[in-house]
TORLUMBA-993095 format. One line per field, with one value per atom (N, C-alpha, C, O): residue in three letters; atom name; x, y, z. Coordinates in nm, 3 decimals, always signed. Example, Ala and Ser with C-alpha at 12.3 -4.5 7.8 and 13.67 -1.06 7.14 Angstrom:
// TORLUMBA-993095
aa	ALA,ALA,ALA,ALA,SER,SER,SER,SER;
at	N,CA,C,O,N,CA,C,O;
c1	+1.319,+1.230,+1.320,+1.424,+1.285,+1.367,+1.290,+1.341;
c2	-0.569,-0.450,-0.330,-0.332,-0.225,-0.106,+0.003,+0.114;
c3	+0.780,+0.780,+0.780,+0.846,+0.708,+0.714,+0.787,+0.804;
END
This chain:
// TORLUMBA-993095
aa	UNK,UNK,UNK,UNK,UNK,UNK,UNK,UNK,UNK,UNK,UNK,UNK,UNK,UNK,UNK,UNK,UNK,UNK,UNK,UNK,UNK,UNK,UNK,UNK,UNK,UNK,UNK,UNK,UNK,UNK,UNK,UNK,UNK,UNK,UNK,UNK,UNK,UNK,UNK,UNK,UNK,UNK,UNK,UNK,UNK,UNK,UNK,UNK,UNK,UNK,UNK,UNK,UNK,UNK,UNK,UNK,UNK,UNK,UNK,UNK,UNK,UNK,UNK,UNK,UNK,UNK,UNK,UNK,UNK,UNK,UNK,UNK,UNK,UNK,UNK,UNK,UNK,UNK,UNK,UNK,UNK,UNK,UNK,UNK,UNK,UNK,UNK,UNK,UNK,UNK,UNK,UNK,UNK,UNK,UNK,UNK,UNK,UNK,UNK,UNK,UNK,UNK,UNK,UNK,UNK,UNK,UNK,UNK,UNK,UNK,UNK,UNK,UNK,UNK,UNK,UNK,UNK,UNK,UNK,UNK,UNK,UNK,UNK,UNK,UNK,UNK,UNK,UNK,UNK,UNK,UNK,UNK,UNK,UNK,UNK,UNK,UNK,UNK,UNK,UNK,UNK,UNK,UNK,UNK,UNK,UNK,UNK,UNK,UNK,UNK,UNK,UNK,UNK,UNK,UNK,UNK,UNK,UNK,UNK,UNK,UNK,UNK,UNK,UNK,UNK,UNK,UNK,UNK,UNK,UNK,UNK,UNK,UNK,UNK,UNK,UNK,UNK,UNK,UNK,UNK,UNK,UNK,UNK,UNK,UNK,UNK,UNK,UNK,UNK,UNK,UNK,UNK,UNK,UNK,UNK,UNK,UNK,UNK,UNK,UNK,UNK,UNK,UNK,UNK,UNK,UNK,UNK,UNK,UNK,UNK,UNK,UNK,UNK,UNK,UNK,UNK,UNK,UNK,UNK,UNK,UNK,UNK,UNK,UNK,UNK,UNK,UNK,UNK,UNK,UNK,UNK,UNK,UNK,UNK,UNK,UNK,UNK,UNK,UNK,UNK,UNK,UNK,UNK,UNK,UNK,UNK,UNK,UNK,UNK,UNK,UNK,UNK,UNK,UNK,UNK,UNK,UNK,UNK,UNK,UNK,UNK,UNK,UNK,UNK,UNK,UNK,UNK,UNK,UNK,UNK,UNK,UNK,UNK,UNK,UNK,UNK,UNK,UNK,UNK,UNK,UNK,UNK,UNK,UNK,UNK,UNK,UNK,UNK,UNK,UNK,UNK,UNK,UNK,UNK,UNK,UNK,UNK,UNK,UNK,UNK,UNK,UNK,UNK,UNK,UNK,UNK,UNK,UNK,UNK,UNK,UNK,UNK,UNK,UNK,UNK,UNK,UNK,UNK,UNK,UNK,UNK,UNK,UNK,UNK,UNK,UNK,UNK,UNK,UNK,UNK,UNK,UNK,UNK,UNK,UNK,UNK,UNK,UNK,UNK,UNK,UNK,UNK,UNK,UNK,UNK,UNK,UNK,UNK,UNK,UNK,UNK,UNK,UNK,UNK,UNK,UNK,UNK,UNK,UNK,UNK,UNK,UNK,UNK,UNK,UNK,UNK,UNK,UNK,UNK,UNK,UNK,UNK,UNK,UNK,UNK,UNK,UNK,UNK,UNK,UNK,UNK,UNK,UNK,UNK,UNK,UNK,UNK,UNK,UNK,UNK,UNK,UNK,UNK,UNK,UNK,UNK,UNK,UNK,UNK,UNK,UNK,UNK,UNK,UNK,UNK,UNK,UNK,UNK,UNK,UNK,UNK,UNK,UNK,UNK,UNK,UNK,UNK,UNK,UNK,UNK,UNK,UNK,UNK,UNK,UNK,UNK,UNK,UNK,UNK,UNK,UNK,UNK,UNK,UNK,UNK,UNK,UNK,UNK,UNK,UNK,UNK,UNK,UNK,UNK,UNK,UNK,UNK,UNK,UNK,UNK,UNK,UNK,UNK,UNK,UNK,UNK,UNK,UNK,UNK,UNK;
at	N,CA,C,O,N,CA,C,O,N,CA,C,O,N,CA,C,O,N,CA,C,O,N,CA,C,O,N,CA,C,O,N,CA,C,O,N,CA,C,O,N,CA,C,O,N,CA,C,O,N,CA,C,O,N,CA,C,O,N,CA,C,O,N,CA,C,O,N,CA,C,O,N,CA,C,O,N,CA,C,O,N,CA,C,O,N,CA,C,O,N,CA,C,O,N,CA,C,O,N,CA,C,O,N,CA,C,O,N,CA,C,O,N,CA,C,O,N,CA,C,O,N,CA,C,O,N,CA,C,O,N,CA,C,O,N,CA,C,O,N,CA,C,O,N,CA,C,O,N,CA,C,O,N,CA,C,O,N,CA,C,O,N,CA,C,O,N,CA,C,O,N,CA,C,O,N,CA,C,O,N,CA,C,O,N,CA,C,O,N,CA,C,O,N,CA,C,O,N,CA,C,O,N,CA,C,O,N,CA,C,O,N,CA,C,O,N,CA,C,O,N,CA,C,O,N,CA,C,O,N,CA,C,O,N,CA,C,O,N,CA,C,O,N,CA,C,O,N,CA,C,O,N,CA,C,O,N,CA,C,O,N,CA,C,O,N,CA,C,O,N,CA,C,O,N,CA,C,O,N,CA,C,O,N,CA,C,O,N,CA,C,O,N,CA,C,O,N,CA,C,O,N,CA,C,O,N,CA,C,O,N,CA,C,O,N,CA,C,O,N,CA,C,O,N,CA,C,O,N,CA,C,O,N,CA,C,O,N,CA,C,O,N,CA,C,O,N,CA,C,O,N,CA,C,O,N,CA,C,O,N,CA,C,O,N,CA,C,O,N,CA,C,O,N,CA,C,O,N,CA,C,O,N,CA,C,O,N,CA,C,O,N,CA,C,O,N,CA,C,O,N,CA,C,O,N,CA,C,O,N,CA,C,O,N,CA,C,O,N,CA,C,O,N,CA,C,O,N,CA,C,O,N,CA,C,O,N,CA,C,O,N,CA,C,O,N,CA,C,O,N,CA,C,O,N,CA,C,O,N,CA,C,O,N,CA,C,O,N,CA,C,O,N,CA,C,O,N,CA,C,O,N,CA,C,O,N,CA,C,O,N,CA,C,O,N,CA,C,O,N,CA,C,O,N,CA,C,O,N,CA,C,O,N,CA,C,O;
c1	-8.921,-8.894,-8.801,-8.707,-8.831,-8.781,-8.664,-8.582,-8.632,-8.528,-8.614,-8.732,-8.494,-8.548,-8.589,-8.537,-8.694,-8.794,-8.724,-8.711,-8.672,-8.686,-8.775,-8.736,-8.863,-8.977,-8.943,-8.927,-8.924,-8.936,-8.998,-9.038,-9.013,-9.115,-9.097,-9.112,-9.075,-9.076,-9.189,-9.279,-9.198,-9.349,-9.322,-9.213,-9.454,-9.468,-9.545,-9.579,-9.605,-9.715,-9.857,-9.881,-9.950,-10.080,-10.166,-10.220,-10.190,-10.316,-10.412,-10.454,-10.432,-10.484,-10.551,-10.665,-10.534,-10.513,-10.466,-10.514,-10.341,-10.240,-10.130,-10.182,-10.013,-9.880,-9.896,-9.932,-9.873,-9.871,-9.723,-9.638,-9.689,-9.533,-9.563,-9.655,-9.405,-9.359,-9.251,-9.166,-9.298,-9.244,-9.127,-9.128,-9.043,-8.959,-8.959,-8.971,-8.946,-8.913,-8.790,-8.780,-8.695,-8.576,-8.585,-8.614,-8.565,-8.605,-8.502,-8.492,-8.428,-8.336,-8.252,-8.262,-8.175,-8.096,-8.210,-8.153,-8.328,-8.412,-8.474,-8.507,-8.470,-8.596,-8.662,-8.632,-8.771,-8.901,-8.944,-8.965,-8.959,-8.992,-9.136,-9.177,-9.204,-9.360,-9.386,-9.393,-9.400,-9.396,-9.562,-9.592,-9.635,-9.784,-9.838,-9.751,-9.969,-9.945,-9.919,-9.935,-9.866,-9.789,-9.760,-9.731,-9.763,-9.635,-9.520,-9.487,-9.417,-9.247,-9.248,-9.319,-9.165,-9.060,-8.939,-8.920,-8.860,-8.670,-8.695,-8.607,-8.833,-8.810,-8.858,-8.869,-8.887,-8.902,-8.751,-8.718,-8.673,-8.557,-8.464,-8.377,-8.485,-8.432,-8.551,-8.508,-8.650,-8.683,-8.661,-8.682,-8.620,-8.586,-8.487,-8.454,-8.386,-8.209,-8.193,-8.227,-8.134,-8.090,-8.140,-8.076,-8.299,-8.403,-8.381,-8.316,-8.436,-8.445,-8.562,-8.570,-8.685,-8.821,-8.853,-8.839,-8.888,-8.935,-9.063,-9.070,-9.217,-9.346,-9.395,-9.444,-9.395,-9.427,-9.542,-9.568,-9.605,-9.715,-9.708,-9.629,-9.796,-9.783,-9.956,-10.026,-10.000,-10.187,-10.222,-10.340,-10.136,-10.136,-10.013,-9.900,-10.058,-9.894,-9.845,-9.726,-9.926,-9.842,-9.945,-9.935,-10.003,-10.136,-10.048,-9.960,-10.038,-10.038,-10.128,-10.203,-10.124,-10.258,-10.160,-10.044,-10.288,-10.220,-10.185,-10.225,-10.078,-10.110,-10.029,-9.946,-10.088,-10.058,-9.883,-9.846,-9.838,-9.749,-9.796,-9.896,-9.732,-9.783,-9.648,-9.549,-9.643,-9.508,-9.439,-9.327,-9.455,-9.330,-9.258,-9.140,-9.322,-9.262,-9.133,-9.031,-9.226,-9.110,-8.992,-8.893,-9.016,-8.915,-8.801,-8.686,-8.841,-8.746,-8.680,-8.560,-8.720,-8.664,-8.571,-8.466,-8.622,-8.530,-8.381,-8.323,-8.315,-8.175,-8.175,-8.096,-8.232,-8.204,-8.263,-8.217,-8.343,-8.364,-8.291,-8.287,-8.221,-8.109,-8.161,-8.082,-8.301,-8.374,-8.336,-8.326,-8.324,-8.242,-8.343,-8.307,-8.502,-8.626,-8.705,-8.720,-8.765,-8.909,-9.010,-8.991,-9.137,-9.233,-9.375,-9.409,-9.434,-9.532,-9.680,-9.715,-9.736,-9.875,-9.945,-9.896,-10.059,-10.187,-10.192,-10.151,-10.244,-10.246,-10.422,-10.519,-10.425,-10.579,-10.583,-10.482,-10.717,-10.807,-10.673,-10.592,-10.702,-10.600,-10.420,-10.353,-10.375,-10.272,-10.248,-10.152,-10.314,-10.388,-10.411,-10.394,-10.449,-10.459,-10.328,-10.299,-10.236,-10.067,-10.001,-9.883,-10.009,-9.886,-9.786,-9.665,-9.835,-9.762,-9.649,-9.569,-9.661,-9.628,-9.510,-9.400,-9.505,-9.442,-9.327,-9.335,-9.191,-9.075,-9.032,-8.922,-9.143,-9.122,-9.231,-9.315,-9.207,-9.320,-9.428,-9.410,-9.522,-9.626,-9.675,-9.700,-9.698,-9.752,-9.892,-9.970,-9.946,-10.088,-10.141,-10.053,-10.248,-10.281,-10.266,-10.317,-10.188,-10.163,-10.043,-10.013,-9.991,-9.835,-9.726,-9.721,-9.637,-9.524,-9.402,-9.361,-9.367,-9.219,-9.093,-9.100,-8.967,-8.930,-8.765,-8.716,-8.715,-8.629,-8.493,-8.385;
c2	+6.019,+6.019,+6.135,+6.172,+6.179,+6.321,+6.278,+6.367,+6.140,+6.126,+6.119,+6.139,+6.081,+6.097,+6.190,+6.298,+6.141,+6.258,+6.229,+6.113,+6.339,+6.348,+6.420,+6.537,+6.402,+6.458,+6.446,+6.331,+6.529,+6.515,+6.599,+6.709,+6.563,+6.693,+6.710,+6.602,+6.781,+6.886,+6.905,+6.982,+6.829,+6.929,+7.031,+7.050,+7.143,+7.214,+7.256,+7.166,+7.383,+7.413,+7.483,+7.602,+7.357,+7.372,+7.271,+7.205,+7.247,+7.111,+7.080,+7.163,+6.976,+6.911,+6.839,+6.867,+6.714,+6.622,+6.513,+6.401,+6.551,+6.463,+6.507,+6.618,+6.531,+6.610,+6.685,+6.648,+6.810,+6.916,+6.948,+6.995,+6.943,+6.970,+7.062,+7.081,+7.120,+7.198,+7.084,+7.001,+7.121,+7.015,+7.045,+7.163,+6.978,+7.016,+6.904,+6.782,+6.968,+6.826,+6.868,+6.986,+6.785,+6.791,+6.697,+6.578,+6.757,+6.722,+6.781,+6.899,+6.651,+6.718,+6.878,+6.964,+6.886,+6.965,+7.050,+7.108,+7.073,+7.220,+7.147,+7.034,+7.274,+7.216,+7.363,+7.477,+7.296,+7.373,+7.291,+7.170,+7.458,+7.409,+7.475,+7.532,+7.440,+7.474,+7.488,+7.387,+7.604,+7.608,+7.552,+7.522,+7.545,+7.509,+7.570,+7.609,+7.580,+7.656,+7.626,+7.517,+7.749,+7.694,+7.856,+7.946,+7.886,+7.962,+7.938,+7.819,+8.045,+8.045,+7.917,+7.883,+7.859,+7.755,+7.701,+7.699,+7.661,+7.686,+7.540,+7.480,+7.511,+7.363,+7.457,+7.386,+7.568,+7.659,+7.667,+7.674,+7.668,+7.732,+7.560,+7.569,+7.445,+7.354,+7.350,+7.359,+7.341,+7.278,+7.371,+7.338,+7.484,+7.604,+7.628,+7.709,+7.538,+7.598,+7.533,+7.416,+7.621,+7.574,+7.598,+7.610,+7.607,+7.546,+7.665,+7.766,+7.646,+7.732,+7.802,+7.889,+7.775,+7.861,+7.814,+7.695,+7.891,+7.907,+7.970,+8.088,+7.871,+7.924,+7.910,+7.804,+8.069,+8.069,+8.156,+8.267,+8.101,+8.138,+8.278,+8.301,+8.393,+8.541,+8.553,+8.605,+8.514,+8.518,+8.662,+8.697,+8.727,+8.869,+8.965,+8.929,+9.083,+9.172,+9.177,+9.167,+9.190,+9.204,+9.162,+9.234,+9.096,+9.079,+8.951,+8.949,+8.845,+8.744,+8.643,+8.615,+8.578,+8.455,+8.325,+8.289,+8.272,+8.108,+8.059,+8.100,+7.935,+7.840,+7.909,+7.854,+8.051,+8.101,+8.232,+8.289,+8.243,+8.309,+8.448,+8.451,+8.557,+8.713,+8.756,+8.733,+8.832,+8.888,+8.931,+8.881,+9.002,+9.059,+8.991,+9.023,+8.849,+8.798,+8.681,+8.631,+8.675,+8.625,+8.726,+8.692,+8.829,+8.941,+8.916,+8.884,+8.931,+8.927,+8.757,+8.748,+8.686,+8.543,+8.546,+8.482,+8.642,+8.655,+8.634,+8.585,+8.666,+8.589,+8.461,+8.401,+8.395,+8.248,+8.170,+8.061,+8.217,+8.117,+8.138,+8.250,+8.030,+8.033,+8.027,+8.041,+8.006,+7.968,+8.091,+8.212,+8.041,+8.111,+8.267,+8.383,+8.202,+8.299,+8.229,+8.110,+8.374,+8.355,+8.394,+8.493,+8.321,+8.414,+8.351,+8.234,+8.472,+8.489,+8.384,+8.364,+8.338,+8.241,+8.230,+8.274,+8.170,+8.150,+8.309,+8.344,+8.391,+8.467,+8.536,+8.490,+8.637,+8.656,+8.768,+8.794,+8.859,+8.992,+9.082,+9.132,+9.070,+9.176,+9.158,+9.260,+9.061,+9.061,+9.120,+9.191,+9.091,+9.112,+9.234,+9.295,+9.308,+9.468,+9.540,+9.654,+9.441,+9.564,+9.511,+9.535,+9.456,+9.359,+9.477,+9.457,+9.603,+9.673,+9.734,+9.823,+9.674,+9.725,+9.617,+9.670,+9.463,+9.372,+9.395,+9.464,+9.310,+9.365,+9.217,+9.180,+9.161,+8.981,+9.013,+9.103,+8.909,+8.875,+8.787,+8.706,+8.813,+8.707,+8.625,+8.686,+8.486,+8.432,+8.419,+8.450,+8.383,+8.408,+8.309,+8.224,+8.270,+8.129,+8.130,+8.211,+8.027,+7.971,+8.083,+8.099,+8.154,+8.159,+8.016,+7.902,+8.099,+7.952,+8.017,+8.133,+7.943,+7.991,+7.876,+7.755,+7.949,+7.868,+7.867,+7.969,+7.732,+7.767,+7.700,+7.706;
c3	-4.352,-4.209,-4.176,-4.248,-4.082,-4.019,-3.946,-3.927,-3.892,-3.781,-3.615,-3.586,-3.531,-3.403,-3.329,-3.305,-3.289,-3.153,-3.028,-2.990,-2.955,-2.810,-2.727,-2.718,-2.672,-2.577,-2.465,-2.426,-2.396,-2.254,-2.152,-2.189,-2.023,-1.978,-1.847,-1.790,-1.786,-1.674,-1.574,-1.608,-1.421,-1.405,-1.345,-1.291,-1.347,-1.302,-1.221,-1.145,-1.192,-1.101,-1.148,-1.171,-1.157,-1.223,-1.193,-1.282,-1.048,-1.063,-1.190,-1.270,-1.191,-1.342,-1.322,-1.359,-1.259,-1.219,-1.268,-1.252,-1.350,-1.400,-1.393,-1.399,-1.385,-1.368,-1.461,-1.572,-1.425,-1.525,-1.632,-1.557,-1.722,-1.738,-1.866,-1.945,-1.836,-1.944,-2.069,-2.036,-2.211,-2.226,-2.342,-2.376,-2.396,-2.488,-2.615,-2.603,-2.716,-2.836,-2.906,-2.941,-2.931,-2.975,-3.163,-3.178,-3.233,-3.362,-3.509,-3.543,-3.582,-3.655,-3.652,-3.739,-3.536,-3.485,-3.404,-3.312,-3.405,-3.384,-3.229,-3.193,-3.171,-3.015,-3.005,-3.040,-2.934,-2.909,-2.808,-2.797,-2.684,-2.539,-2.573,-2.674,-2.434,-2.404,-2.258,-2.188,-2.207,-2.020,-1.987,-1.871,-2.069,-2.062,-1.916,-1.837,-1.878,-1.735,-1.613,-1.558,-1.560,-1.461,-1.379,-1.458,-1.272,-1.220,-1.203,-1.199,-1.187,-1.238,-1.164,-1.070,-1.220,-1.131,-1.185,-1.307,-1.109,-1.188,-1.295,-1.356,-1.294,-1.440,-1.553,-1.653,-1.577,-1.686,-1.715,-1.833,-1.638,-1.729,-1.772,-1.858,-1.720,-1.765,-1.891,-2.007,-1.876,-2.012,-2.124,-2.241,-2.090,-2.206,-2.233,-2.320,-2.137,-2.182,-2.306,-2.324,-2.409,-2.503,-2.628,-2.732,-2.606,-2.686,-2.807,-2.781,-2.926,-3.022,-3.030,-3.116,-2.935,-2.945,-2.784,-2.757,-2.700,-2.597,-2.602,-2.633,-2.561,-2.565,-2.477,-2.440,-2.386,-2.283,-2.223,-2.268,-2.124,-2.071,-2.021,-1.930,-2.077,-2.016,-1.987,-2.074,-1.893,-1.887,-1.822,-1.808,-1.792,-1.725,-1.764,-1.797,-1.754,-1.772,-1.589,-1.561,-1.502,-1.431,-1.303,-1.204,-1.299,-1.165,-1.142,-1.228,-1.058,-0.999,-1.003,-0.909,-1.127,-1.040,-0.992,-1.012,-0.907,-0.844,-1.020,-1.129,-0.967,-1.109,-1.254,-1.327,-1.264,-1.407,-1.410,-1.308,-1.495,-1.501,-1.555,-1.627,-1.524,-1.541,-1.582,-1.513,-1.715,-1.783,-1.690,-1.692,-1.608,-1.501,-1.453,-1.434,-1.414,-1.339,-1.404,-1.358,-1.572,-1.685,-1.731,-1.796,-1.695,-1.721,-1.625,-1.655,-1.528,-1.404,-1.410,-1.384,-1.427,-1.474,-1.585,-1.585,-1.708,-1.851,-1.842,-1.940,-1.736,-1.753,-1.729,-1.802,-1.656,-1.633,-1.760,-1.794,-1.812,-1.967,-2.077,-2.128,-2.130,-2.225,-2.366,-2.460,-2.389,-2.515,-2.667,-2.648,-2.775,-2.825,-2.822,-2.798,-2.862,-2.901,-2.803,-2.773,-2.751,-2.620,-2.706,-2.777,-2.712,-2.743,-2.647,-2.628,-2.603,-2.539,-2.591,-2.707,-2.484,-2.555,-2.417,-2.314,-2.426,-2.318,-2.267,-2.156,-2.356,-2.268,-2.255,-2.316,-2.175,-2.122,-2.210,-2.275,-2.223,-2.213,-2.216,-2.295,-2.087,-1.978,-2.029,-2.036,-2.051,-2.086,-2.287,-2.316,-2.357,-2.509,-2.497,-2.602,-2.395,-2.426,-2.393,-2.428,-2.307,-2.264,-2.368,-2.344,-2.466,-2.575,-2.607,-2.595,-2.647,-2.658,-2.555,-2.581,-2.448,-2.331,-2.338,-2.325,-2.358,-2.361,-2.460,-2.562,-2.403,-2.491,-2.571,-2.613,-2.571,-2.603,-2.714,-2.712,-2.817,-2.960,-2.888,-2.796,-2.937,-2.890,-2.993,-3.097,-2.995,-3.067,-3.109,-3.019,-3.219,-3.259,-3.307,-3.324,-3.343,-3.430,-3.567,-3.645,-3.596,-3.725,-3.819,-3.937,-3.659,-3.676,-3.711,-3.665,-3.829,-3.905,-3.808,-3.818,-3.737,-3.685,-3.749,-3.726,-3.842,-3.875,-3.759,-3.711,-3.742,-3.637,-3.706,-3.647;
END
């Protein structure tokens, strides 16, 4: 046994048709948030204060969609999240071709992040 889970979750902005949330798990000292999609909203930075891995939605480098978050607009947010490490996820085409352009790590599949 690992000890106690805390989960908790945040909504955000993403019709679903179930509440959409960003969520966090708190686990033998370590947490790991998840903004899941959403555009900005100030419950990204509660469910990320603190956290030791912040995985957050970049689906664009810099276009606007409804619903989804676009790196610029996580840039310009970057002070208000306290998370120790951000790294980039859900992302599109279009966002996968500027990575280099991005000043954040992006995550990949069947990346080990140890925290």
């Amino acid at each position: 046994m690992l000890g106690t889970v805390t989960v908790r979750g945040w909504e955000v902005n993403h019709p679903s048709g179930a509440p959409p949330l960003a969520l966090r798990i708190d686990l033998a000292g370590a947490s790991f948030a998840y903004s899941g999609d959403t555009e900005w909203t100030p419950a990204l930075t509660r469910a990320a204060a603190g956290a030791d891995l912040f995985a957050v939605e970049a689906y664009t480098y810099d276009r606007p969609i409804r619903y989804h978050l676009d790196y610029q607009t996580l840039q310009a947010h970057l002070p208000e999240i306290s998370a120790q490490r951000v790294s980039l996820t859900h992302m599109s085409a279009a966002m996968l071709a500027r990575l280099t352009d991005a000043q954040l790590p992006a995550a990949y599949d069947g990346m080990v992040v140890e925290l």
